[in-house]
C-alpha positions in Angstrom: -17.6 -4.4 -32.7 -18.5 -7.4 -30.6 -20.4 -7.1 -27.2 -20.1 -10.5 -25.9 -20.6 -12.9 -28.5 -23.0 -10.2 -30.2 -21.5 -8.7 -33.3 -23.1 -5.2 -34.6 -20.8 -4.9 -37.2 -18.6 -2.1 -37.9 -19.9 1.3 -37.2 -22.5 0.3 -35.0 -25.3 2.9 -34.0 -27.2 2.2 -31.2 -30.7 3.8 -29.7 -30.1 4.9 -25.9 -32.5 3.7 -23.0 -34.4 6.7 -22.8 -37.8 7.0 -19.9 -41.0 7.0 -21.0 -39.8 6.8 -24.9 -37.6 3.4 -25.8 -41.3 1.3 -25.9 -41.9 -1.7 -27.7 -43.0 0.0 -30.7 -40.7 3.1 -30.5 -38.0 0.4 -30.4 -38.8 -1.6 -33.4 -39.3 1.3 -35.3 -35.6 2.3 -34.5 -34.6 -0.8 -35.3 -36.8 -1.0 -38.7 -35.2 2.3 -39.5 -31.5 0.6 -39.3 -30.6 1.3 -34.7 -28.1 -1.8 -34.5 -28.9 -2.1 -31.0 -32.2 -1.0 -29.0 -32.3 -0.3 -25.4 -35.7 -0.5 -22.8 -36.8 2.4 -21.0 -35.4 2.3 -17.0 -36.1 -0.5 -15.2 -36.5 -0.1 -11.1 -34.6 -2.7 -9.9 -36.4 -2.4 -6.6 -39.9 -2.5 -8.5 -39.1 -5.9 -10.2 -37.8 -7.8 -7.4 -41.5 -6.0 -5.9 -43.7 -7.8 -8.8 -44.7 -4.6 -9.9 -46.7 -5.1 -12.8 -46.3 -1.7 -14.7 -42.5 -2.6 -14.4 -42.6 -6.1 -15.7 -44.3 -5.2 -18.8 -40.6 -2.8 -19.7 -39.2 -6.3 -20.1 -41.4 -7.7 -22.6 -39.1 -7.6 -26.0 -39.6 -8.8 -29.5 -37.5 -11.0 -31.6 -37.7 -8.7 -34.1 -36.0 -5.9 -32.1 -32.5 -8.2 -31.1 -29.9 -7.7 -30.1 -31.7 -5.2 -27.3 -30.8 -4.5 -23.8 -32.4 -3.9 -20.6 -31.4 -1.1 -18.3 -31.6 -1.7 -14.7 -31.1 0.7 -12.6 -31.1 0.7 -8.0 -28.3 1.3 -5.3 -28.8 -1.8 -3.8 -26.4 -4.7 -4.7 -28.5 -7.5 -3.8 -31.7 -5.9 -5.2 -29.8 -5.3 -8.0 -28.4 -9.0 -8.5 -31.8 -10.4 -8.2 -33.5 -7.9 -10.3 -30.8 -8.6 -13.1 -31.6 -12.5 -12.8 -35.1 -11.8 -13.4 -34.3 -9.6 -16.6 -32.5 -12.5 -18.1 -35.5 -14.8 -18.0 -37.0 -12.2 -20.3 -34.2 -13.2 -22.5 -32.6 -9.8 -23.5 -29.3 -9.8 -25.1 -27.4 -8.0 -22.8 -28.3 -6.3 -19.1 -27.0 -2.5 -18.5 -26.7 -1.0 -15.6 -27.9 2.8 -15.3 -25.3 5.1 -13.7 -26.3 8.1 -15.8 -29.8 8.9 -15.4 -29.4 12.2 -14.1 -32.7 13.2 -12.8 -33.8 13.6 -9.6 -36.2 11.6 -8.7 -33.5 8.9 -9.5 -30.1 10.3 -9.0 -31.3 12.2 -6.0 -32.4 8.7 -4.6 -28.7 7.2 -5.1 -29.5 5.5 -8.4 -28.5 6.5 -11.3 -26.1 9.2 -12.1 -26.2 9.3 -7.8 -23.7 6.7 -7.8 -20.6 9.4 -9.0 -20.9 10.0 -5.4 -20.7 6.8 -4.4 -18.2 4.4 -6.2 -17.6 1.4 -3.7 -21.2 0.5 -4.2 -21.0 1.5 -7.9 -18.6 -1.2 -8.5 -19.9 -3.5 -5.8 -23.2 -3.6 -7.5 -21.4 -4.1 -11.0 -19.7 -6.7 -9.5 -22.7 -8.7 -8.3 -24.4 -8.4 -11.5 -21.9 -9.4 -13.7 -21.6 -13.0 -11.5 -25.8 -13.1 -10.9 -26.1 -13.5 -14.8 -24.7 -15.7 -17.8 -25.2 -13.1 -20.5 -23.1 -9.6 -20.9 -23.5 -6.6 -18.6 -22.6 -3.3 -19.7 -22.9 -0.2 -17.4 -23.6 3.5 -19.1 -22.7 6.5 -17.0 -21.3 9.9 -17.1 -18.2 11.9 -16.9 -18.6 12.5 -13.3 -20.9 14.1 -10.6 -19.4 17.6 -11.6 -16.9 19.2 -12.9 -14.7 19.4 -9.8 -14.8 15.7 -10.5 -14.4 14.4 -13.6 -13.6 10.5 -12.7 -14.5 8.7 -15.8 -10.7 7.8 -16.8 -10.0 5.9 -13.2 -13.7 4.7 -13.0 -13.6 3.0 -16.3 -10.6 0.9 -15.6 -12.4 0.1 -12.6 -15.7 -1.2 -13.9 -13.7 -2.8 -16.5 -12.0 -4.8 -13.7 -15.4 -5.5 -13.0 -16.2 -7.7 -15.6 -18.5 -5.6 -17.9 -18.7 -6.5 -21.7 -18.6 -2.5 -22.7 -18.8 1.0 -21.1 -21.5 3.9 -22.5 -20.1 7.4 -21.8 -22.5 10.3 -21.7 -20.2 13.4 -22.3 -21.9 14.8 -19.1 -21.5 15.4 -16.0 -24.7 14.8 -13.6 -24.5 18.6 -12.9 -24.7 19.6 -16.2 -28.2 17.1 -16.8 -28.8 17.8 -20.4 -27.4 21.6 -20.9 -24.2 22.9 -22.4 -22.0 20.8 -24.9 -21.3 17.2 -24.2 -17.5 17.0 -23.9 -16.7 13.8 -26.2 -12.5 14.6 -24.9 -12.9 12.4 -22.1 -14.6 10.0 -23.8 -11.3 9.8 -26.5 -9.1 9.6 -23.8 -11.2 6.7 -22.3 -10.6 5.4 -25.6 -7.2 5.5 -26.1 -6.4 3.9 -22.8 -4.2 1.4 -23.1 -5.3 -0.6 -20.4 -8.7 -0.4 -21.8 -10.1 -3.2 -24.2 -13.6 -3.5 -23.6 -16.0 -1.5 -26.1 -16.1 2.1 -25.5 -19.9 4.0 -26.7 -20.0 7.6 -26.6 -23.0 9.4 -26.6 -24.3 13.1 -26.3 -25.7 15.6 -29.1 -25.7 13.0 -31.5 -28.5 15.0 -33.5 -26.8 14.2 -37.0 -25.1 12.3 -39.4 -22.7 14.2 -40.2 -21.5 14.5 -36.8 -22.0 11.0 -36.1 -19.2 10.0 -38.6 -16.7 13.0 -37.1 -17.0 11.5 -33.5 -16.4 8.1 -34.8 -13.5 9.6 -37.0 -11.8 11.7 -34.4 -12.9 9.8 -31.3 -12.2 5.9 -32.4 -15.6 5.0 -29.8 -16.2 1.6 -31.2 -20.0 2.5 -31.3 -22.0 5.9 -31.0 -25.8 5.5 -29.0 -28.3 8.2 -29.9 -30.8 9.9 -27.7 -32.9 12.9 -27.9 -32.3 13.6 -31.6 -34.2 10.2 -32.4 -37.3 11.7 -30.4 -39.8 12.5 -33.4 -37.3 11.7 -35.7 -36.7 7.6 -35.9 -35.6 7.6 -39.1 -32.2 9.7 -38.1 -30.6 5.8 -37.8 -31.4 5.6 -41.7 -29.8 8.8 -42.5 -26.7 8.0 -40.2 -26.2 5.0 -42.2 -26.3 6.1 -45.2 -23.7 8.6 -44.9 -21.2 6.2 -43.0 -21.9 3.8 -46.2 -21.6 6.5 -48.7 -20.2 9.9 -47.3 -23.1 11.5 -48.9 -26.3 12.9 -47.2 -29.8 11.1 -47.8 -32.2 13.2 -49.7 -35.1 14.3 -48.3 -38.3 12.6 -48.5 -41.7 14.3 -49.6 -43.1 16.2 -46.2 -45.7 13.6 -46.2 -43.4 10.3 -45.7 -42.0 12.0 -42.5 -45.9 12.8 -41.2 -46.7 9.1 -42.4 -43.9 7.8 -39.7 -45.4 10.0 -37.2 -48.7 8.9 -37.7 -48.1 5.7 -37.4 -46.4 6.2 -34.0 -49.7 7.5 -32.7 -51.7 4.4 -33.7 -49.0 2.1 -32.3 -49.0 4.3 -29.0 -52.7 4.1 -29.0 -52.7 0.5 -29.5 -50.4 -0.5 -26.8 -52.0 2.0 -24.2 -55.5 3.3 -25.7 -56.7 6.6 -27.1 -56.0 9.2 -24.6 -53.0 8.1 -22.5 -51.5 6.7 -26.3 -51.8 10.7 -27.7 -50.6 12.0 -24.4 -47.5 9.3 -24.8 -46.6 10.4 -28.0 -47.1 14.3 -27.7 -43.0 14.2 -26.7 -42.3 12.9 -30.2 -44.3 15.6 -32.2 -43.2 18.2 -29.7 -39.5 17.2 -30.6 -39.9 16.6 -34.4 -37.7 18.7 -36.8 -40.0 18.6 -39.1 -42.3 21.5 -38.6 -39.4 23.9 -37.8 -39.5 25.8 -40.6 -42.8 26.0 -41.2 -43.7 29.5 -41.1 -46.0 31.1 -38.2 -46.3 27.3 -36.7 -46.7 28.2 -32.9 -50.5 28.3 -33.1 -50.8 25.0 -35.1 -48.3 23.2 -32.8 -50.3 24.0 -29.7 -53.9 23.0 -31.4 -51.4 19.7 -32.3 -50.4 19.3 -28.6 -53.7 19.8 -27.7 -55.8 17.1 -29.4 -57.2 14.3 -27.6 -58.6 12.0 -30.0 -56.9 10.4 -33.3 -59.0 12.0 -35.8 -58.7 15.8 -34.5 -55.2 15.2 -34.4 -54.6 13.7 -38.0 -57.0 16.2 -39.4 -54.5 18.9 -37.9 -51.7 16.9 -38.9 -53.2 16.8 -42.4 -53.8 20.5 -43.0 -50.4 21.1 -42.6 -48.9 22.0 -46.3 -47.4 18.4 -47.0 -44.2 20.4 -49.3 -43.7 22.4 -45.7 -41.0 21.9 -43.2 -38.1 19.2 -44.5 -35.2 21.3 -46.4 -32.3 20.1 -47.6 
């Protein structure tokens, strides 16, 4: 699949721009772990164009991470076009344009997945993008504000017309937010449009690689993006891959390699934030890590895991935990 001039190969798995988790360091360890393409966390396109310095650190990338992305998201067109011109001096790959992000604080504002309810500046806003920059755009969004309108068939022809390089479809609807089933029919119909020939991504409940491979097998999306089920769990790129390559699952590695991966995620947090707001950071990845689920009587432990505020309380919990726990095949 080619984005652009940018070829991820066939099969391509790709790590979604997810807030306050697609860092730096989350990203190359995605990318380390076999994540074709990495996205940044949201950036305010309003905030950028402001000089706001907690937002222009989002766009600092490494070259080890490439090809990555930066989101942009705003519901202004201009702010938008300028914001997008200052993301390419970061040199990113490609720019993507949120139209997903369903929360409120953003979609109730008109941004993100806001703009199902307002398509003219959707596309006007894609439009003025696409001509502010030399490199790709791509625009991820939704199924449709509800389910009284589901608009992704007409609205992907439309940003297509556009001039975007691909199209990211969450199998949601903005109502829905993260609950229920994503519906990956839509997305397959998307697919099979005739009049469509820009890369189609699908993405929701991609917590596996087994049904990774059956969405690529029975919805022909040039490319699958994975969210939440790479939080505390990075290394779900390496098992994807290996079952596309092989058909077979990956074995298991001992409990401890998977508590190594996490422990190295709290010293890289630490040492991009510092001690406290680095543990507080990466409490969303030990909170979400399927590793400790079937660890008998866990609850107490978890909380006293949550709860530490310093590295060494929180890897001597980490370490009492029986190291043949948790992981089954």
């Amino acid at each position: 699949m080619k984005i652009g001039h940018i070829d991820l190969g066939e099969y391509p798995v790709l790590l979604a721009p997810m807030e306050d988790v697609t860092d730096i360091s989350f990203r190359l360890m995605c990318k380390r772990f076999g994540a074709d393409m990495v996205y940044t966390e949201f950036v305010s396109s309003d905030a950028l164009i402001r000089h706001v310095n907690k937002t222009k650190l989002k766009l600092t990338i490494s070259a080890d991470e490439r090809p990555v992305a930066i989101q942009l998201y705003g519901k202004d067109a201009s702010s938008m076009a300028e914001a997008a011109q200052i993301c390419e001096e970061a040199h990113p790959d490609i720019i993507d344009l949120n139209f997903g992000c369903p929360v409120k604080k953003v979609a109730g504002k008109g941004a993100g997945a806001g703009m199902l309810r307002n398509i003219p500046l959707m596309l006007e806003i894609t439009r003025k993008v696409v001509d502010a920059v030399k490199i790709p755009v791509t625009v991820k969004t939704r199924l449709g504000w509800d389910t009284d309108n589901l608009i992704i068939a007409d609205l992907a022809e439309k940003l297509q017309d556009c001039g975007i390089a691909a199209l990211c479809i969450h199998g949601r609807t903005r109502s829905q937010m993260y609950t229920g089933l994503a519906d990956w029919t839509f997305i397959r119909r998307t697919k099979e449009n005739p009049y469509i020939h820009i890369p189609i991504i699908g993405n929701g409940d991609i917590d596996s690689a087994e049904i990774c491979k059956e969405r690529f097998d029975t919805c022909g999306v040039d490319a699958v993006m994975v969210g939440r089920g790479s939080i505390g769990r990075p290394w779900i790129f390496r098992e994807i891959k290996h079952y596309m390559e092989t058909g077979s699952k990956l074995p298991n590695e001992d409990f401890s390699w998977y508590l190594n991966v996490l422990k190295e995620q709290v010293l890289q947090s630490v040492e991009r934030l510092d001690e406290r707001r680095g543990i507080l950071h990466i409490r969303r990845h030990l909170a979400a890590t399927p590793i400790f689920k079937h660890i008998p009587d866990f609850k107490k432990t978890r909380v006293e895991m949550l709860r530490a505020e310093n590295v060494n309380s929180l890897f001597g919990i980490m370490d009492s935990i029986d190291r043949h726990s948790g992981m089954k095949n």
